[in-house]
C-alpha positions as CSV (number, residue, x, y, z in Angstrom):
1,X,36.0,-0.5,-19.0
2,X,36.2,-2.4,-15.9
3,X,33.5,-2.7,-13.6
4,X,35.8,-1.6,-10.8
5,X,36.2,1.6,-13.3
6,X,32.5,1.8,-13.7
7,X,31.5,2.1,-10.3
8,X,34.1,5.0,-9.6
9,X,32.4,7.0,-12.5
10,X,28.9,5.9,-11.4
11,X,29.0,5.3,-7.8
12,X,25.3,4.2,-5.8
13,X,24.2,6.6,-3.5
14,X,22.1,5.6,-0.5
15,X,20.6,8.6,1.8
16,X,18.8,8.4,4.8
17,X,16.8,10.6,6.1
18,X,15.5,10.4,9.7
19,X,12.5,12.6,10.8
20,X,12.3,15.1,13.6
21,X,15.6,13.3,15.1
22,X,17.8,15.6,16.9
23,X,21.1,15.4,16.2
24,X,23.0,14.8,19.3
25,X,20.3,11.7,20.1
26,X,22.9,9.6,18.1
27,X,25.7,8.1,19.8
28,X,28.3,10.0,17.1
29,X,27.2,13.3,18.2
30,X,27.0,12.9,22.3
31,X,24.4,10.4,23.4
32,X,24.2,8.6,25.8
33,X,21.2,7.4,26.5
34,X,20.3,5.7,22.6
35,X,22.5,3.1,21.7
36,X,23.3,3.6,17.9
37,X,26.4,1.6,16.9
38,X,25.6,1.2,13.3
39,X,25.2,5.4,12.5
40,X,28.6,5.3,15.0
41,X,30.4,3.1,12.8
42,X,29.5,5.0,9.3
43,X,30.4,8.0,11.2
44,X,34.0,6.5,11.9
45,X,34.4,5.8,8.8
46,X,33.3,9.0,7.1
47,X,32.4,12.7,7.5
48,X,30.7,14.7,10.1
49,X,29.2,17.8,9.3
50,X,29.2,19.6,12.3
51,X,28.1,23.4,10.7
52,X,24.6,22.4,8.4
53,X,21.6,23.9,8.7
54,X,17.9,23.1,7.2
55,X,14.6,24.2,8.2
56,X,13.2,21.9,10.8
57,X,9.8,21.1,8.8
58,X,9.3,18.0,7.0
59,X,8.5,19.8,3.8
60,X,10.7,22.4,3.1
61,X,13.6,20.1,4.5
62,X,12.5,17.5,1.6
63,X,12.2,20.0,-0.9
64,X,15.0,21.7,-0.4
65,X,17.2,17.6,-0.1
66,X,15.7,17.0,-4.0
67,X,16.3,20.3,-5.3
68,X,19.4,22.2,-3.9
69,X,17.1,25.1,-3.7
70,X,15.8,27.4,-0.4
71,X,12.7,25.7,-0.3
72,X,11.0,29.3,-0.6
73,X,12.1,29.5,-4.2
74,X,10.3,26.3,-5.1
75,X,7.3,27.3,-3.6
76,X,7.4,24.9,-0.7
77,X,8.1,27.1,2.8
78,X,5.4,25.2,4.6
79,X,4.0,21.8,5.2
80,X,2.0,20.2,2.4
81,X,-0.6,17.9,2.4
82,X,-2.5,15.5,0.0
83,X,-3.1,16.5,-3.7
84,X,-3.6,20.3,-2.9
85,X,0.4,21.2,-4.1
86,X,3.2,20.1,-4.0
87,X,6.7,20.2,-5.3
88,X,6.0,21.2,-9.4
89,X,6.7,19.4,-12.2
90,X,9.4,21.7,-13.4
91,X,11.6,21.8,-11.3
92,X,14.7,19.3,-11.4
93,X,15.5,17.1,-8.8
94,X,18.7,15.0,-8.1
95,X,16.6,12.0,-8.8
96,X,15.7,13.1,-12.3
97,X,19.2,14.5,-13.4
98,X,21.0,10.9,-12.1
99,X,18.5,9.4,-14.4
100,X,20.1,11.2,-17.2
101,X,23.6,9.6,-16.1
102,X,21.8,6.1,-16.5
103,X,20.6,5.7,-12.6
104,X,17.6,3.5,-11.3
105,X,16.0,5.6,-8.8
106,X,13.4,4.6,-5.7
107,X,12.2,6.5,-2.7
108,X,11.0,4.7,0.3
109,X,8.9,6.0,2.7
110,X,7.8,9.4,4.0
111,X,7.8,11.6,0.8
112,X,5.6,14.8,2.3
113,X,5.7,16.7,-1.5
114,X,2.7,16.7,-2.4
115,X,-0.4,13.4,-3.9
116,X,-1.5,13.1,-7.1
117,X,0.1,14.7,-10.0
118,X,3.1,15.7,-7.1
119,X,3.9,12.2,-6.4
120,X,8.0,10.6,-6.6
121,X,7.2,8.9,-9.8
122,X,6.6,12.8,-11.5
123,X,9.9,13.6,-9.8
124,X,12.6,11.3,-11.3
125,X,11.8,8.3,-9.3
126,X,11.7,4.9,-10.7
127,X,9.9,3.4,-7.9
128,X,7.6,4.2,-4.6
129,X,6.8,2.5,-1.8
130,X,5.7,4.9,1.4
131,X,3.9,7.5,2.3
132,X,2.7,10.6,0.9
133,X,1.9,12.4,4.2
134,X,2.7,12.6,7.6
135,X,2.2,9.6,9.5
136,X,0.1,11.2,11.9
137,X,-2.1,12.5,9.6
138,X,-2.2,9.3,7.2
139,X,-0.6,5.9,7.3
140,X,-2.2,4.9,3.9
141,X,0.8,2.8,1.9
142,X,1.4,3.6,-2.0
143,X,3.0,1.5,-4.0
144,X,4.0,4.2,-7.1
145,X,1.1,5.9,-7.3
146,X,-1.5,3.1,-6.1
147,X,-2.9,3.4,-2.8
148,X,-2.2,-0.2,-0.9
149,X,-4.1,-0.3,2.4
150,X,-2.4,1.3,5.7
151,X,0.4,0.2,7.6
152,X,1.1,0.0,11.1
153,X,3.1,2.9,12.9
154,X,5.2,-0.2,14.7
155,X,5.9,-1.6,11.4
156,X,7.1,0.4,9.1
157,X,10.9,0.8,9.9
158,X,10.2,-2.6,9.1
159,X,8.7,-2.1,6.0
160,X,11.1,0.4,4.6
161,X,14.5,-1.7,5.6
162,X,12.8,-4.7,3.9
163,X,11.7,-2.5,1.0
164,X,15.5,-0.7,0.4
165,X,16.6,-4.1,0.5
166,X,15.1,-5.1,-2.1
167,X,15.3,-2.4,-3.8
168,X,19.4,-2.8,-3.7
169,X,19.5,-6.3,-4.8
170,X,17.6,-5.8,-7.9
171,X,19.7,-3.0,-9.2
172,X,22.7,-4.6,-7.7
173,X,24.4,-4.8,-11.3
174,X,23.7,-0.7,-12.4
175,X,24.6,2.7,-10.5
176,X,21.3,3.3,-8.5
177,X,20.2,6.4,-6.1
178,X,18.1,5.3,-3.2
179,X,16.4,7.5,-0.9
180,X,15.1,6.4,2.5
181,X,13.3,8.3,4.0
182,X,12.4,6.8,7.6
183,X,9.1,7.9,9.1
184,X,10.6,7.4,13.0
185,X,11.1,8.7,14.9
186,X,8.3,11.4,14.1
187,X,5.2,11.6,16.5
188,X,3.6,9.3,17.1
189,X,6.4,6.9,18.5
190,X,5.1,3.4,18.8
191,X,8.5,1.4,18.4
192,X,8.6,-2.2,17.3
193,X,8.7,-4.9,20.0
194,X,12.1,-5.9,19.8
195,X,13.0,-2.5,20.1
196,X,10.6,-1.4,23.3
197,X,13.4,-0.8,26.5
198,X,16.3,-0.7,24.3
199,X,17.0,3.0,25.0
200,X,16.6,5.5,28.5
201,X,14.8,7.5,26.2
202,X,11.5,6.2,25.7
203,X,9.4,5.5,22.4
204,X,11.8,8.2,20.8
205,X,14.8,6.9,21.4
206,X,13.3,3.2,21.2
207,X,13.0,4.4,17.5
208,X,15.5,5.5,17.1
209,X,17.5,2.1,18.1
210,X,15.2,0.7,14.9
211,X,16.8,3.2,12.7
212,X,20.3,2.4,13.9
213,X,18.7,-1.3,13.4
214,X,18.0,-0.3,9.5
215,X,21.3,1.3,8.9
216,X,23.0,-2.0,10.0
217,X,20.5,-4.4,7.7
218,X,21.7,-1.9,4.9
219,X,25.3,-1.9,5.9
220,X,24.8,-5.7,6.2
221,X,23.2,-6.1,2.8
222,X,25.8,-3.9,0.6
223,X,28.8,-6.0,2.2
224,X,27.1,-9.7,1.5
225,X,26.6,-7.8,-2.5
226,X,30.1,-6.6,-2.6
227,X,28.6,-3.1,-2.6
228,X,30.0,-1.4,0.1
229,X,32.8,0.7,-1.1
């Protein structure tokens, strides 16, 4: 088999998730005011769904993304925080059933199903690097299921970009599901530095510019590996 052949029958999927952004504060769906040429451009090029609906909390949006299910049925119609639950151990997740078609897995950063025994690495994924909570309500940094110290709320689009990056040029050379899950541009908004003014929108949309930022080093990264189809 050819790898050409390979990759059709195993292609990489990349999603990105973006918390508590609206959807018409992206240039593809009406903005104005928050430049985002990078989300434009894979826009272009692809598919807008202009009729899809989740619920507009972090949890049940999350559990419903690694499941397929209402996130009522899996327990999961509210917010959850720390060890107290979380997404349960037998449920399937698109994570775990790519495993079983010979994927490397990895979620970075905001995961919001639940500490402990709930973490990504019960759930299919090979690796972790982010959060477990909300980033208002904790910025400690795991690293699978080892707390690492906290991270600045200005540096973690940062932090996940470099981390995804990574993360695609070590499984480069097999199929691989990556989920990134930004923690921008969530309350609170501190944008980084080289991002501060870029919108005429304020922190949020100064966020969001970082996201569009990401997207591009990603974009950038699966072209220079011959990835991007």
């Amino acid at each position: 088999v050819s790898n050409s052949d390979t990759r059709d029958a195993t292609p990489n999927f990349i999603v990105i998730l973006a918390d508590d952004l609206h959807y018409s504060d992206v240039g593809c769906f009406g903005s104005t005011e928050i430049p985002t040429p990078n989300i434009d451009a894979l826009a272009a090029k692809g598919i807008k769904l202009t009729s899809f609906y989740v619920s507009p909390v972090c949890s049940p949006t999350r559990a419903a993304l690694m499941t397929g299910c209402y996130p009522i049925r899996v327990g999961l119609a509210n917010n959850v925080y720390g060890n107290s639950h979380g997404l349960a151990a037998d449920q399937l997740t698109l994570p775990a059933l790519l495993k079983q078609r010979g994927y490397t897995t990895g979620c970075i950063g905001k995961w919001m199903l639940g500490g402990g025994e709930f973490l990504p690495t019960r759930h299919g994924f090979d690796v972790f690097y982010g959060l477990v909570d909300n980033n208002r309500v904790s910025s400690k940094l795991f690293f699978q299921d080892k707390p690492q110290g906290k991270l600045e709320q200005a540096d973690m689009t940062d932090a996940w970009t470099t981390e995804a990056i990574k993360f695609i040029k070590q499984n480069r050379q097999r199929p691989f599901f990556l989920y990134l899950a930004h923690t921008a541009p969530h309350f609170p908004q501190v944008p980084h530095a080289r991002f501060k003014g870029k919108s005429q929108a304020g922190n949020y949309g100064d966020e969001v510019v970082g996201i569009d930022w990401s997207t591009g080093q990603i974009m950038q990264t699966l072209r220079e590996l011959d990835l991007e189809k």
